[in-house]
C-alpha positions as YAML, in Angstrom:
chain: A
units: angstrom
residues:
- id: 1
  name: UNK
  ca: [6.23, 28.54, 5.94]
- id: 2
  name: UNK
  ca: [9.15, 27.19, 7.39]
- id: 3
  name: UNK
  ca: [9.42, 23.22, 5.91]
- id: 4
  name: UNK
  ca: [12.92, 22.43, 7.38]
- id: 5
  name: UNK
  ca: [12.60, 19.90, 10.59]
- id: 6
  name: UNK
  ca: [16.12, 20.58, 11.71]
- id: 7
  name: UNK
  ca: [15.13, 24.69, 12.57]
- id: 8
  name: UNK
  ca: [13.04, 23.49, 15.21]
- id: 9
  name: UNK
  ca: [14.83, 20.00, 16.33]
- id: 10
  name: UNK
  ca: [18.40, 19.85, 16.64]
- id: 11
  name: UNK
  ca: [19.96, 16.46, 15.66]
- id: 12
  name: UNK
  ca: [21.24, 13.84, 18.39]
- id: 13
  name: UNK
  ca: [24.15, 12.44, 16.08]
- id: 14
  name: UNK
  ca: [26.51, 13.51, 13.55]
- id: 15
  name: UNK
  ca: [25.02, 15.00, 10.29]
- id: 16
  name: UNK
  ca: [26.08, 13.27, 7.35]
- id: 17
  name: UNK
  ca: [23.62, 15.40, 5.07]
- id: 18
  name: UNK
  ca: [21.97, 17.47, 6.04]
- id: 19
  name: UNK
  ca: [19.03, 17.64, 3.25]
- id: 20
  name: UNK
  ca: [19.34, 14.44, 1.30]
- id: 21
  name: UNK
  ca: [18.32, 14.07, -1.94]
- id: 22
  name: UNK
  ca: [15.96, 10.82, -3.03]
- id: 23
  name: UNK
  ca: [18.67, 9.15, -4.46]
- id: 24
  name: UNK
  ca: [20.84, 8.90, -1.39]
- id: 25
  name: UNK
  ca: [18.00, 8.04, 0.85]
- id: 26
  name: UNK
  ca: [17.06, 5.01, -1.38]
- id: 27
  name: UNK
  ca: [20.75, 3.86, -1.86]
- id: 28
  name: UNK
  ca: [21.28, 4.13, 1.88]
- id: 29
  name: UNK
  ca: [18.49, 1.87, 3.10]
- id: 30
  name: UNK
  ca: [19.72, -1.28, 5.37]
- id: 31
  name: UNK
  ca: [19.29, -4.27, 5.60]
- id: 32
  name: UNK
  ca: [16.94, -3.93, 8.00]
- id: 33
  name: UNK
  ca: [15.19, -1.29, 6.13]
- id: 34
  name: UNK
  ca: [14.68, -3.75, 3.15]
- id: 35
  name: UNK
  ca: [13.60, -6.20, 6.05]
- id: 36
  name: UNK
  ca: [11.34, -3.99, 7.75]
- id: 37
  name: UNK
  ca: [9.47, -3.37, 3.93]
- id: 38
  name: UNK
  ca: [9.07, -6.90, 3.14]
- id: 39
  name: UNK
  ca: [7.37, -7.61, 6.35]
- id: 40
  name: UNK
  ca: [5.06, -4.88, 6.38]
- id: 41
  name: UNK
  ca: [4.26, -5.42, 2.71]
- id: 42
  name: UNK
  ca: [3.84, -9.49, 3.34]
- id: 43
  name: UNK
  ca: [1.41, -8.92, 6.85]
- id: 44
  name: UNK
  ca: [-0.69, -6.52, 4.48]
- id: 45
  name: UNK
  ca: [-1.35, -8.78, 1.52]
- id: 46
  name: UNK
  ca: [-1.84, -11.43, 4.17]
- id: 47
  name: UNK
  ca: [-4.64, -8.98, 5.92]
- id: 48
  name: UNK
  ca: [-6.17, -7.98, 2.56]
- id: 49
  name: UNK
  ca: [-6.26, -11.92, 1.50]
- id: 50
  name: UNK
  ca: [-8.01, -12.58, 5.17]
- id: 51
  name: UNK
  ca: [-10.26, -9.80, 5.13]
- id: 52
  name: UNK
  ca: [-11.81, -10.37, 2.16]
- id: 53
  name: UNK
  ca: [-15.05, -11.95, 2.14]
- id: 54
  name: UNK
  ca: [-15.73, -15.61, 0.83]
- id: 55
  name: UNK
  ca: [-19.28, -15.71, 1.80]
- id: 56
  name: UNK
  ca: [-21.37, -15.11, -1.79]
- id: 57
  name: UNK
  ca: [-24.77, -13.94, -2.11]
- id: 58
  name: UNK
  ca: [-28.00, -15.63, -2.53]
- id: 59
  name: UNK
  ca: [-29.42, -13.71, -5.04]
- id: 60
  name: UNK
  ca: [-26.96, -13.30, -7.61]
- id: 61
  name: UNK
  ca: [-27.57, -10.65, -10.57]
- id: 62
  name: UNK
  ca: [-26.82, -12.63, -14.06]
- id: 63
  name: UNK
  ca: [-25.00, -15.19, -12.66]
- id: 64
  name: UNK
  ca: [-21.52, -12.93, -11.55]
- id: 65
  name: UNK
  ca: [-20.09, -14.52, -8.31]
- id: 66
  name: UNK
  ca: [-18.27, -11.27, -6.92]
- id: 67
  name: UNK
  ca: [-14.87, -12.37, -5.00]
- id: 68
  name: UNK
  ca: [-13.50, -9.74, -3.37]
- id: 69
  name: UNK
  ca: [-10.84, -11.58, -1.48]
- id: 70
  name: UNK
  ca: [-8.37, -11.03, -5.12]
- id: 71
  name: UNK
  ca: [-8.69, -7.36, -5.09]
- id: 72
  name: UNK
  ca: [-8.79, -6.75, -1.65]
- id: 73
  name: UNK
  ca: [-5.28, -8.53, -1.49]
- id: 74
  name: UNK
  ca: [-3.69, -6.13, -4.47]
- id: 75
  name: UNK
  ca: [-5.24, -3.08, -2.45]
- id: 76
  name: UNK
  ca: [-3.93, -4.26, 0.79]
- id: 77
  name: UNK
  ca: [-0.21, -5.62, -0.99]
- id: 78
  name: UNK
  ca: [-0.13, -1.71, -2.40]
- id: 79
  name: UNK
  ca: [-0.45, 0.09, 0.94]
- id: 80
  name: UNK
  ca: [1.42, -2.21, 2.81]
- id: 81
  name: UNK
  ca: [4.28, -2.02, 0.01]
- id: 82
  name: UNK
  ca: [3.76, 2.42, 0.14]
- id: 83
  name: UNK
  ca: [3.89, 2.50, 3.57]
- id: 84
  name: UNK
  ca: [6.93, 0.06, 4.56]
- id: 85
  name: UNK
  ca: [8.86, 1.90, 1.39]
- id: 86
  name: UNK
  ca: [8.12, 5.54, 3.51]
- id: 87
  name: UNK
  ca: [9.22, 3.77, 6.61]
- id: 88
  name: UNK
  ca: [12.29, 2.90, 5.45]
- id: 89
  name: UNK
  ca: [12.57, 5.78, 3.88]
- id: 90
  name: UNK
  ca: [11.70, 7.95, 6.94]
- id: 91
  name: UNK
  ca: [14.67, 6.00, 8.98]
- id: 92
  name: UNK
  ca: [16.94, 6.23, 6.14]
- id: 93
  name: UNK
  ca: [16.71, 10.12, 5.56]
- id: 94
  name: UNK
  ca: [16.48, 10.19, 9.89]
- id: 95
  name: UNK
  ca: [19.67, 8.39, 9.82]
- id: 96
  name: UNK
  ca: [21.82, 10.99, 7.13]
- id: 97
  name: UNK
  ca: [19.92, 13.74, 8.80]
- id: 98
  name: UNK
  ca: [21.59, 12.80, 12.65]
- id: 99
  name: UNK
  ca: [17.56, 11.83, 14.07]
- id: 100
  name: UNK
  ca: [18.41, 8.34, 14.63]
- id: 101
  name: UNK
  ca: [21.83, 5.97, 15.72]
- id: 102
  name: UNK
  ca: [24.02, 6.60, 12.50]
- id: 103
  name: UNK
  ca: [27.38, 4.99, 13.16]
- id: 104
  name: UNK
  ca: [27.18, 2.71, 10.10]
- id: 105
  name: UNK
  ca: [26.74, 6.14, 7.87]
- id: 106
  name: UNK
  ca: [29.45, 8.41, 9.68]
- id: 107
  name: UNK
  ca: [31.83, 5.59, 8.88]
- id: 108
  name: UNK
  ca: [30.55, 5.54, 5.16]
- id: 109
  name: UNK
  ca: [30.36, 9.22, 4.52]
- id: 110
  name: UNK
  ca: [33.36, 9.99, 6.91]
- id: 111
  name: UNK
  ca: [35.18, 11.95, 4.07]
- id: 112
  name: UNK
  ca: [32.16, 14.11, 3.55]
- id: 113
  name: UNK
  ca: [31.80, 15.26, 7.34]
...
């Protein structure tokens, strides 16, 4: 099974790597990477918090009031956090791999090319 993207999609821009490791995909997220993570993670804790329900029951068993609207904020503040970190990540290794507008990382990695 053939796992490498650019066999069956040839780049737009310049290639500064061509199969980047973790490492240099982390270290070469933006600013507006880092942006784009925060937000995502802040509207998801923000939709966990609001989702959760703040009506209690009537009948309570041994006097536990469940709230839910703590844990569903965690949950929701982990996925949001997981998926803004992959979609910086995805534009990141897009970016080294030529998929999106690289100019920033042609000038960076210039002596590389």
């Amino acid at each position: 099974m053939n796992t490498d993207i650019t066999a069956s999609v040839k780049p737009e821009y310049p290639v500064v790597d061509r199969n980047p490791p973790f490492t240099k995909v982390v270290g070469n997220f933006s600013m507006l990477d880092y942006l784009r993570l925060s937000t995502i993670s802040a509207v998801s804790v923000t939709v966990g918090y609001l989702s959760g329900s703040d009506r209690r029951p009537r009948a309570v068993l041994a006097g536990i009031k469940p709230g839910i609207r703590g844990p569903s904020m965690v949950t929701g503040g982990l996925i949001g956090v997981l998926g803004g970190f992959m979609y910086a990540y995805q534009n990141s290794a897009g970016r080294l791999m030529g998929f999106f507008p690289n100019e920033s990382e042609v000038a960076r990695y210039k002596y590389k090319l």
